[in-house]
C-alpha positions in Angstrom: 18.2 66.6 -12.0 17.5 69.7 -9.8 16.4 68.9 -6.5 15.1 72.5 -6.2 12.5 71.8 -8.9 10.6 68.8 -7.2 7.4 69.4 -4.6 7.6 70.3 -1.2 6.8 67.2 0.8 5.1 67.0 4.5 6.6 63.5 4.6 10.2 64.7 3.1 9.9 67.6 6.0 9.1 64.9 9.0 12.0 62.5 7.0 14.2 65.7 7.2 13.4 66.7 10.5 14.0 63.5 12.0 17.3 63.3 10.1 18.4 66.5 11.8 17.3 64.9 15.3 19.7 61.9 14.6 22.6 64.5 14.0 21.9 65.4 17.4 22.0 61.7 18.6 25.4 61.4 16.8 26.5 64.7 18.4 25.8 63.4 22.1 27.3 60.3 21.6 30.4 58.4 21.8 29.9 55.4 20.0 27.2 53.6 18.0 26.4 51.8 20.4 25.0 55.1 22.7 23.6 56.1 19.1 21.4 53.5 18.6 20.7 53.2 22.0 19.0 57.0 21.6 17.3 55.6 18.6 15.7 52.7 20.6 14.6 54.8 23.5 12.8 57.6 21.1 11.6 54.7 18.2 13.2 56.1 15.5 14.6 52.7 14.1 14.9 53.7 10.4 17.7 55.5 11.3 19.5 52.1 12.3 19.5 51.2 8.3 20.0 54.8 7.1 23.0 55.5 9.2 25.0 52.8 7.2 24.0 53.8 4.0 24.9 56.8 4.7 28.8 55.6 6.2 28.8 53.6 2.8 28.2 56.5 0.6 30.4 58.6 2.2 32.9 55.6 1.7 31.5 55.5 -1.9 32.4 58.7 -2.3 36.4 58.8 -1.1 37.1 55.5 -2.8 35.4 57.0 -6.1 38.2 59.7 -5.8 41.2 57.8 -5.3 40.4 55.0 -8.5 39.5 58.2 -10.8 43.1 59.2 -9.7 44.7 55.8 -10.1 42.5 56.0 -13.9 44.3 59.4 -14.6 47.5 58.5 -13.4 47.8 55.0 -15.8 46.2 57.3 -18.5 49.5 59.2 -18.2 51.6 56.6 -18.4 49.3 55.2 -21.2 50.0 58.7 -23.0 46.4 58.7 -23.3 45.7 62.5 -22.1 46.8 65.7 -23.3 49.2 67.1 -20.7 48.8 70.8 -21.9 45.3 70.9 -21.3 45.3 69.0 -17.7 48.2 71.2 -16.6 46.2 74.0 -17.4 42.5 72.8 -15.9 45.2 72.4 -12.3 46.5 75.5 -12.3 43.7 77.0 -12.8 42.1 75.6 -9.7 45.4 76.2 -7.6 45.3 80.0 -8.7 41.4 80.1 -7.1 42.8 78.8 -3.8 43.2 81.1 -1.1 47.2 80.7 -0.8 47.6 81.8 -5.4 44.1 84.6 -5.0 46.8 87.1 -4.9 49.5 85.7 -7.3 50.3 85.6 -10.7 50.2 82.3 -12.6 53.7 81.8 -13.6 54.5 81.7 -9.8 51.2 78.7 -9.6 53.0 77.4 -12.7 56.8 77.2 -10.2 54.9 75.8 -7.3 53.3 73.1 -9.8 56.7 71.9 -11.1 58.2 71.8 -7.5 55.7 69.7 -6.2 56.1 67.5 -9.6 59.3 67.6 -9.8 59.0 68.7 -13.3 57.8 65.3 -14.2 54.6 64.7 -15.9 54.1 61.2 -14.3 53.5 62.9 -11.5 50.6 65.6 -12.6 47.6 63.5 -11.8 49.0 61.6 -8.5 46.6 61.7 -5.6 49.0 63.9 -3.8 49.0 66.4 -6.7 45.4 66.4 -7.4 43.5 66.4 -4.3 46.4 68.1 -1.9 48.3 70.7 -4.3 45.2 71.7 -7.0 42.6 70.7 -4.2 40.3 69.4 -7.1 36.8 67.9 -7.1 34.7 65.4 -9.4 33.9 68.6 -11.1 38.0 69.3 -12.2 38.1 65.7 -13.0 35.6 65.3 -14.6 36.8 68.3 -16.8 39.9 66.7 -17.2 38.6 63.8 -18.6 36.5 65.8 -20.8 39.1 67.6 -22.0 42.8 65.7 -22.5 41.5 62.3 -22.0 42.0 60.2 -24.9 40.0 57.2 -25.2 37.2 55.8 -27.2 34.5 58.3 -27.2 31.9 56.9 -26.4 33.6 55.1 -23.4 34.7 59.0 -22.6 30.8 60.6 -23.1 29.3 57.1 -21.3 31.9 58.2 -17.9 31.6 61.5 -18.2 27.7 61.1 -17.9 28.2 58.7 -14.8 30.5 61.3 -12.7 27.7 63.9 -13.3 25.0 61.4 -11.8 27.5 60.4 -8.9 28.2 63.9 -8.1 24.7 65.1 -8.4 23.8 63.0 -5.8 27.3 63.4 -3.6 25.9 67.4 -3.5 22.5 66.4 -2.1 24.1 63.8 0.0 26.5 66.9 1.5 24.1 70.0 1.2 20.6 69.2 1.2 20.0 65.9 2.5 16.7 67.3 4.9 15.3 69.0 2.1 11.5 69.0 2.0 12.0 67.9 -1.4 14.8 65.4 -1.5 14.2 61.5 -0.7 17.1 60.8 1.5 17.1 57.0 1.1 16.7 57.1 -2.9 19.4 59.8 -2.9 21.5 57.7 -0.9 20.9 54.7 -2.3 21.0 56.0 -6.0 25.1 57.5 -4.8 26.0 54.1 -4.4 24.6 52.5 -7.3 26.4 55.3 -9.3 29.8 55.0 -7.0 29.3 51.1 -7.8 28.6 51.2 -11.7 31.8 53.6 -11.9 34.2 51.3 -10.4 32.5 48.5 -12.6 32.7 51.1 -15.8 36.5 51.8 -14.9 37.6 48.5 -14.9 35.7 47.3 -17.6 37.4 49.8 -19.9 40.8 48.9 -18.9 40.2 45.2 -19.7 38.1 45.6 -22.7 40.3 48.2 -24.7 43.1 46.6 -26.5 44.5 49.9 -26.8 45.7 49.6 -23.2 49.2 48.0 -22.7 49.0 44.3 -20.8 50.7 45.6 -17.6 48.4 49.2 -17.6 45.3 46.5 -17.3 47.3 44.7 -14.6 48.3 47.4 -12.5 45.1 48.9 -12.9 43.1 46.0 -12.2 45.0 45.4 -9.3 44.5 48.8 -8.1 40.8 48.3 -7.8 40.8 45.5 -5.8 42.8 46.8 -2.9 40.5 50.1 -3.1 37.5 48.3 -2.8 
């Protein structure tokens, strides 16, 4: 799945080069309307279609984050995940931020339990996840390779979906005008991913009798206002 190993492309490198144009037209302007208006005047029209893939995977992306938190979060409740080994995947990524560089990791440890108030409900919140630990689909996804519970091939079959999603989120955020990176497959491909996920998610909270009748409720409820 490396990018870096593909072909240089002359058609990639005018696709990239025109891509970095448009973030100029975005840059100069105030509203899509003046955006598209530049796209007219200099015929670049593929942009029209490629600037709302674009907002939809970056949507994609940010809803992805908030239902793998809402899946964490019932998985607590569920006591389907090993609290030991989550607490210790979080504070290990709140001791690499730039506040804990410097500190030791019983004081990480204190400022966890404040902001948790000592209550393991509260570990994989959004607020504690992305604000406190400031984790990624990487931590997550470690997480869920590590404490989560559930049938394993469900586990292996998500796990393997978050790598593809995020593989494309990095091109998507890095090296969309690479010379060797289709920009419309890459995006395209995110949302697929972003779209089989939420599909995935919800799926295994329905299908697995394991989960309690009120954990599928709440959970598929929690989809549908995401989405």
């Amino acid at each position: 799945m490396d990018s870096q190993s593909k072909e240089h492309s002359d058609k990639k490198f005018i696709s990239g080069f025109g891509r970095y144009v448009f973030a100029d037209f975005v840059l100069d302007s105030i509203s899509w309307k003046d955006v598209f208006s530049k796209i007219e005047e200099y015929k670049m029209e593929k942009f029209k279609m490629q600037s709302f893939l674009e907002y939809k995977f970056f949507n994609v992306i940010y809803v992805i984050h908030y239902l793998l938190a809402d899946f964490l979060e019932l998985l607590v409740e569920e006591n389907k995940i090993n609290i030991s080994s989550t607490k210790k995947i979080l504070l290990n990524t709140i001791k690499q931020s730039k506040n804990f560089r410097n500190k030791n990791y019983e004081e990480a440890e204190t400022f966890l339990d404040k902001e948790t108030n000592g209550k393991d409900k509260n570990l994989l919140s959004p607020h504690v996840l992305f604000y406190i630990a400031h984790v990624g689909l990487g931590e997550i996804k470690n997480i869920i390779q590590d404490s989560v519970k559930i049938r394993k091939t469900n586990k292996q079959k998500l796990i393997s979906m978050i790598e593809e999603f995020n593989y494309n989120r990095n091109i998507f955020v890095h090296n969309l005008m690479s010379t060797r990176v289709d920009q419309i497959e890459t995006i395209r491909n995110g949302i697929q991913n972003g779209s089989e996920i939420i599909e995935l998610l919800e799926s295994y909270i329905i299908n697995d009798d394991s989960f309690s009748e009120d954990g599928a409720i709440k959970y598929g409820r929690k989809i549908k206002e995401d989405v």
